[in-house]
C-alpha positions in Angstrom: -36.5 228.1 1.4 -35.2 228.9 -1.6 -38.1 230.3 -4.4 -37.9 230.2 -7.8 -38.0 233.2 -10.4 -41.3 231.8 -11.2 -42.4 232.3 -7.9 -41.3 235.7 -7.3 -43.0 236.7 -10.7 -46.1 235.1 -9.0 -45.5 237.5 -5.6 -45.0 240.4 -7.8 -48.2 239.9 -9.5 -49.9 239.2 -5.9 -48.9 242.7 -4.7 -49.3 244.3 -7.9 -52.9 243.0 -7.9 -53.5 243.8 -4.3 -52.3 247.2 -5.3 -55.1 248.1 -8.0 -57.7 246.8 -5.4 -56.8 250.0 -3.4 -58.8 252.1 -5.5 -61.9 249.7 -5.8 -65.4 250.8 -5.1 -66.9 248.7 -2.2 -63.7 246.8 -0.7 -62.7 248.1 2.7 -59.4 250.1 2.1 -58.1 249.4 5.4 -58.2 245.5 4.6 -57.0 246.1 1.4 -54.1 247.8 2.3 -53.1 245.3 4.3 -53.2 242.8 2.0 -51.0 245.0 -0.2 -48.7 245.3 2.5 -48.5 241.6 3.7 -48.1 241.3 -0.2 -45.3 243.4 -1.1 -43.7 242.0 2.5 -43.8 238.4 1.2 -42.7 239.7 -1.9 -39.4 241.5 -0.6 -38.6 238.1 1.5 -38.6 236.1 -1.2 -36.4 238.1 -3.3 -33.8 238.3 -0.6 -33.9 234.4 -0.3 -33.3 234.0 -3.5 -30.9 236.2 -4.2 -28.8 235.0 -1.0 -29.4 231.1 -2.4 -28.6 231.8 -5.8 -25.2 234.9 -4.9 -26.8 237.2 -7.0 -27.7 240.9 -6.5 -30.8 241.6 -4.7 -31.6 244.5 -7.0 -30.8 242.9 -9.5 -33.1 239.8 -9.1 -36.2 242.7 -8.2 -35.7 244.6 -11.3 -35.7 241.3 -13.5 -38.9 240.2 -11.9 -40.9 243.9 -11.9 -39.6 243.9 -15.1 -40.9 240.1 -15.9 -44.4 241.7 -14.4 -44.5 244.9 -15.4 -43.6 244.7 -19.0 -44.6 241.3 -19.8 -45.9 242.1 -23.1 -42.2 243.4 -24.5 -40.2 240.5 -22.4 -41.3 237.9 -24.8 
């Protein structure tokens, strides 16, 4: 299945999220780490599926979306 940008912003910002929780007081870090993992997993699938659907660059399509994610505020 092929996923849209849209939806690989959405993973991004999944794993990104599931990232900051590493640090939080009272969630088991263990867990969380997981989720981070299964997170950045889905994340790195997607990206390739797309990439292979749409004959672009893998890199490419990852750095537009952590980009997209990252530096929302200046990629308006």
């Amino acid at each position: 299945m092929a996923h849209t940008f849209e939806d690989l912003v959405n993973l991004e910002q999944a794993a990104v999220e599931a990232h900051a929780c590493l640090n939080t007081p009272g969630v088991d870090y263990d867990q969380q780490w997981q989720a981070w993992r299964d997170a950045s997993a889905a994340f790195q699938t997607a990206v390739t599926e797309h990439a292979e659907a749409e004959g672009t660059s893998r890199v490419e399509v990852e750095m537009a979306v952590k980009k997209a994610v990252r530096h929302a505020e200046t990629a308006s």
